[in-house]
Residue frames relative to the residue before (quaternion, step in Angstrom):
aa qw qx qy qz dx dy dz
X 1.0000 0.0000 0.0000 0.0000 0.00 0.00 0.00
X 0.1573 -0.7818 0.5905 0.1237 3.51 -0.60 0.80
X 0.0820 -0.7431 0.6641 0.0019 3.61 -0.81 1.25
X 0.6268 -0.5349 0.5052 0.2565 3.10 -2.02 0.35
X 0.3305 -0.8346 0.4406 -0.0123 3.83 -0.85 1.07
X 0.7575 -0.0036 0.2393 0.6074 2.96 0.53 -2.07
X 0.1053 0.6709 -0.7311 -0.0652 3.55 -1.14 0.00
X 0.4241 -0.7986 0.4230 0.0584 3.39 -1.43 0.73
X 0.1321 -0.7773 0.5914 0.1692 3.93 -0.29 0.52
X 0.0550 -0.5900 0.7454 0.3053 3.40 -1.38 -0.10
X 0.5207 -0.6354 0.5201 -0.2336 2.09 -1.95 1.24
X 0.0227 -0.6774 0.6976 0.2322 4.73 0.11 0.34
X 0.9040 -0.0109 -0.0396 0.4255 3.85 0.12 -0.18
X 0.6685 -0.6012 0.3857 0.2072 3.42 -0.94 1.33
X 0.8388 0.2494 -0.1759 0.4508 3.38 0.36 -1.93
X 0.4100 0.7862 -0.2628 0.3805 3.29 1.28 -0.39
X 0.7579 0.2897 -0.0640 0.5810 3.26 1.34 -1.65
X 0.2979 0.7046 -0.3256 0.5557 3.21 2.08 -0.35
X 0.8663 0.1809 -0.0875 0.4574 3.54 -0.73 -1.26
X 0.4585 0.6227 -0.4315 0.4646 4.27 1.35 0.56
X 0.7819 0.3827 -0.1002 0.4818 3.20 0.79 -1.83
X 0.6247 0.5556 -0.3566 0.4169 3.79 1.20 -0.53
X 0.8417 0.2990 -0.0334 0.4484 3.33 0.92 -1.82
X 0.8444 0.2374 -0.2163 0.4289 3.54 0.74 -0.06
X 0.5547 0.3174 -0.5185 0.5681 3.60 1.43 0.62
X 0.5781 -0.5119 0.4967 0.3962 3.55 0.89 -0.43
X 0.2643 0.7787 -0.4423 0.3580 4.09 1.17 -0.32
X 0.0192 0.7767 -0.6289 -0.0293 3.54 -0.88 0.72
X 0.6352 -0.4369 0.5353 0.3451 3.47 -1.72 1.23
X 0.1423 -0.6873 0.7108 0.0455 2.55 -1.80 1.74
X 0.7050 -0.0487 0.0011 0.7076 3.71 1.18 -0.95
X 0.1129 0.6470 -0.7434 -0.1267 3.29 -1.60 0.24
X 0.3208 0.6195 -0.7055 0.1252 4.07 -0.96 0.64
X 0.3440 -0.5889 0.6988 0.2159 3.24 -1.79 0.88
X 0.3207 -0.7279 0.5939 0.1209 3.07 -1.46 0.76
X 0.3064 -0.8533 0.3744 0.1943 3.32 0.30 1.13
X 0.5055 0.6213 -0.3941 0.4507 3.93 1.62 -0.91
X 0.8143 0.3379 -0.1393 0.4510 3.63 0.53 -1.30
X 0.5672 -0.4711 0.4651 0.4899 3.76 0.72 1.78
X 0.6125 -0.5148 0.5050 0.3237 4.17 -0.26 2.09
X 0.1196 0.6036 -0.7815 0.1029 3.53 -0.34 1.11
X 0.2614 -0.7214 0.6172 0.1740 3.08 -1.40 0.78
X 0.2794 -0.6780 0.6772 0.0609 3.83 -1.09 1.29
X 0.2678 0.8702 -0.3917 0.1322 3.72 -0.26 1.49
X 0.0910 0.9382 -0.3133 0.1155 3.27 0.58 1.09
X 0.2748 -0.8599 0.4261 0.0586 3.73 -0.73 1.00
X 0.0738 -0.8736 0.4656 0.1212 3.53 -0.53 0.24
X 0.5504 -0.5156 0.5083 0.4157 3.45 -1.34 -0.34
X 0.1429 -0.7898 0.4601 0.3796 3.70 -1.01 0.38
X 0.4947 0.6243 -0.4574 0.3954 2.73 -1.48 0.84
X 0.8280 0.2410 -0.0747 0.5007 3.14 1.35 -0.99
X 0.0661 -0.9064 0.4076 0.0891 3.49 1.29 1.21
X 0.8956 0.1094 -0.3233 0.2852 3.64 0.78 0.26
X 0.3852 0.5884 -0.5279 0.4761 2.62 0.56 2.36
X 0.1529 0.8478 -0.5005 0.0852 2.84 -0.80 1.27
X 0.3845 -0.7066 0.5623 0.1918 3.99 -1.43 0.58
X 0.2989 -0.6843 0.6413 0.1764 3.41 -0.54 1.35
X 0.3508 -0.5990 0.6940 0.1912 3.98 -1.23 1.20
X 0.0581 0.8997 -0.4157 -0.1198 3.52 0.00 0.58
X 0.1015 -0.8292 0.4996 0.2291 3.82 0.20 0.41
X 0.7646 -0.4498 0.3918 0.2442 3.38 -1.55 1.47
X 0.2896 0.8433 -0.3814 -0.2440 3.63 -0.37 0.75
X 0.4766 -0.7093 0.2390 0.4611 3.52 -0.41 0.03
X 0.8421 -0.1512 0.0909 0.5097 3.47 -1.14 -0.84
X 0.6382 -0.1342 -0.7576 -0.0275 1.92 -1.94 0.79
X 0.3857 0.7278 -0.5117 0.2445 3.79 1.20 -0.40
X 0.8659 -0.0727 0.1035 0.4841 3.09 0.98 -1.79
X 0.3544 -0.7712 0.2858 0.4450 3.65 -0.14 0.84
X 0.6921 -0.4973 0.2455 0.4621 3.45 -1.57 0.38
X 0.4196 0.7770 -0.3060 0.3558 4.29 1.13 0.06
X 0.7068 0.4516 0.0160 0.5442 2.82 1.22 -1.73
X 0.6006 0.5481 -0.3094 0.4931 3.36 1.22 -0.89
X 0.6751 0.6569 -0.1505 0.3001 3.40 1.16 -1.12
X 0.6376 0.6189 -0.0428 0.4568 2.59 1.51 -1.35
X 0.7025 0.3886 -0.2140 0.5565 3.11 0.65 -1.61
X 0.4373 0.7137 -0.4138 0.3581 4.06 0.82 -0.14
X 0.7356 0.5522 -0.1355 0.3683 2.50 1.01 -1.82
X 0.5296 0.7082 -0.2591 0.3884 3.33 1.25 -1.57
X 0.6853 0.6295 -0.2050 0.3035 2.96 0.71 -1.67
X 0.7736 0.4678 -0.1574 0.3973 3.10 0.71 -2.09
X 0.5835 0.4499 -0.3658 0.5686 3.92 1.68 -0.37
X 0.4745 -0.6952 0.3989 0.3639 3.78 0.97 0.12
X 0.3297 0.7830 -0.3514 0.3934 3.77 1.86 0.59
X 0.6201 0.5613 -0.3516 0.4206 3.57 1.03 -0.51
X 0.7694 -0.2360 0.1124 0.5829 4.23 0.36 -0.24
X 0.4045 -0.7319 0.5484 0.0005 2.93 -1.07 1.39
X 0.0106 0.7758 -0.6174 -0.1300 4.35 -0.34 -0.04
X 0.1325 -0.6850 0.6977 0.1626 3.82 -1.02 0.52
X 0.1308 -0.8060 0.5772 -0.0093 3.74 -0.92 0.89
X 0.1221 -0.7355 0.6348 0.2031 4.07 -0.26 0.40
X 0.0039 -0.6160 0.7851 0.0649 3.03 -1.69 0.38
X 0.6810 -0.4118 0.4957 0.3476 3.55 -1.89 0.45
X 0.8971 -0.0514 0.1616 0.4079 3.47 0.45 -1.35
X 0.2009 -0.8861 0.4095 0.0824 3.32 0.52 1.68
X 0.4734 0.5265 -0.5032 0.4954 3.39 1.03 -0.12
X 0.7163 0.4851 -0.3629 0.3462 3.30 0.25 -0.96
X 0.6390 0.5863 -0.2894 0.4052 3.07 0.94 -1.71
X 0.6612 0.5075 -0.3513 0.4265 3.76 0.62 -1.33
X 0.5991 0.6875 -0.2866 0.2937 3.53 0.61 -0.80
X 0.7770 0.4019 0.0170 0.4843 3.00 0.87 -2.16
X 0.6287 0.3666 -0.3731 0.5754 3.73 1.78 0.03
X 0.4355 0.6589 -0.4922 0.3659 3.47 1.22 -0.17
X 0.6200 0.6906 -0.0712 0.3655 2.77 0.76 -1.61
X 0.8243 0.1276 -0.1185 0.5387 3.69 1.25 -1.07
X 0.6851 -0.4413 0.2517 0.5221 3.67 1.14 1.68
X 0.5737 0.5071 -0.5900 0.2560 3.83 0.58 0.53
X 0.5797 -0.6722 0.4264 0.1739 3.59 -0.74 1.30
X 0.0107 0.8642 -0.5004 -0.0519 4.10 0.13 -0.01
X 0.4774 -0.7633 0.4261 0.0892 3.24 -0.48 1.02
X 0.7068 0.0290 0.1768 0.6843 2.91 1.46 -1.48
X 0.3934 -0.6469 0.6389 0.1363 3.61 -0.96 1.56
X 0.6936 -0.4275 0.4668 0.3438 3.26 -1.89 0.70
X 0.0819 -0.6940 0.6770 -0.2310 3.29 -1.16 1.48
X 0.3144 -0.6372 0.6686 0.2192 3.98 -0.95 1.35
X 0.1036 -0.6828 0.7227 0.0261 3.03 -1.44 1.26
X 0.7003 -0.3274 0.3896 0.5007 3.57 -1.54 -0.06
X 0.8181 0.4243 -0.1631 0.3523 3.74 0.54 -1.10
X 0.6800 -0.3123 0.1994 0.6327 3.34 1.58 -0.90
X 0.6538 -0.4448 0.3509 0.5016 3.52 -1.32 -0.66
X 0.1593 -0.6918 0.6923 -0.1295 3.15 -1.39 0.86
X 0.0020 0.6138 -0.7383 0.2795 2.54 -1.72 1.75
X 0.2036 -0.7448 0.6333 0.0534 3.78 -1.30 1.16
X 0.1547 0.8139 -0.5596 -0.0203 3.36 -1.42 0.06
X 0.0036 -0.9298 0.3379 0.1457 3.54 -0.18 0.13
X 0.5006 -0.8026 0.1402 0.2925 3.55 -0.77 0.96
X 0.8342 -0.0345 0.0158 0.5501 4.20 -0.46 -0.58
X 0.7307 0.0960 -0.1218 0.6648 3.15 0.76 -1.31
X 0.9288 -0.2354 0.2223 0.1805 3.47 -0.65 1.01
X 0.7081 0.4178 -0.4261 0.3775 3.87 0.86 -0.37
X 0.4851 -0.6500 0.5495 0.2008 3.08 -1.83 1.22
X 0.1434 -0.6296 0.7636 0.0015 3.69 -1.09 1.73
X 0.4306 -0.5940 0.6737 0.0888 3.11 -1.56 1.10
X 0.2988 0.8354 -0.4250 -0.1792 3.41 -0.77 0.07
X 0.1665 -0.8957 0.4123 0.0026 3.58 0.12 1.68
X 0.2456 -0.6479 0.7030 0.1605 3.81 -1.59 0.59
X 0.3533 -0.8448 0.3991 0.0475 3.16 -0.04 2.11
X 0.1949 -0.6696 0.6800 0.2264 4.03 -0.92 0.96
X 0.6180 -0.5446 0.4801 0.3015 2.90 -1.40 0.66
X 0.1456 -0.7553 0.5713 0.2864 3.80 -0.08 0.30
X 0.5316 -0.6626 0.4746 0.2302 3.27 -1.77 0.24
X 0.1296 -0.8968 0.3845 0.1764 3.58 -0.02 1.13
X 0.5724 -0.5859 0.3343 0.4662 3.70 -1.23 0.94
């Protein structure tokens, strides 16, 4: 069976996206080590609790030789239109949920809103990606 694990953000700063995903969604540290062989890459990943095998690699933008200085540029850019990585999150009660992150400096883009599928609410973190975060209706199925 082949299950989902990791998924990856970029990131313009680590602790930044570090001290977003930890202290104001509430997200707990899953790995952090620098690797000192590979120019102190940093391996930094966050999760939900509760859900110990899931996890979001904080990735930070590298450059050459990994990536050339173009690409680096680019994907910046992406970011800064909120176009570079996207995350969908559920919660029981997005009113609530919007409230209680309001509440801890999370910025929202977009206020709970009935959708065909459920409530729905957007926001996005330091460097710019757009997290969705919906209280799923059960749809009706054909």
């Amino acid at each position: 069976m082949i299950k989902l694990s990791t998924c990856q953000l970029w990131v313009h700063d680590q602790d930044a996206a570090l001290d977003f995903w930890t202290r104001k969604i509430g997200f707990e540290v899953r790995e952090d080590v620098t690797v000192p062989e590979m120019g102190n890459f940093r391996w930094l990943t966050v999760g939900p609790v509760g859900q110990p095998d899931i996890a979001v690699v904080l990735m930070a933008i590298p450059g050459p030789p990994m990536i050339d200085a173009g690409t680096q540029g680019e994907i910046a850019n992406l970011m800064g239109k909120g176009f570079a990585g996207t995350l969908f999150l559920t919660t029981e009660d997005c009113q609530a949920s919007y409230e209680e992150l309001s509440s801890r400096g999370v910025e929202f883009t977009e206020k709970p809103e009935e959708r065909p599928y459920g409530i729905d609410c957007g926001f996005r973190d330091p460097s710019g990606n757009s997290i969705r975060l919906t209280q799923v209706r059960q749809m009706a199925t054909l």
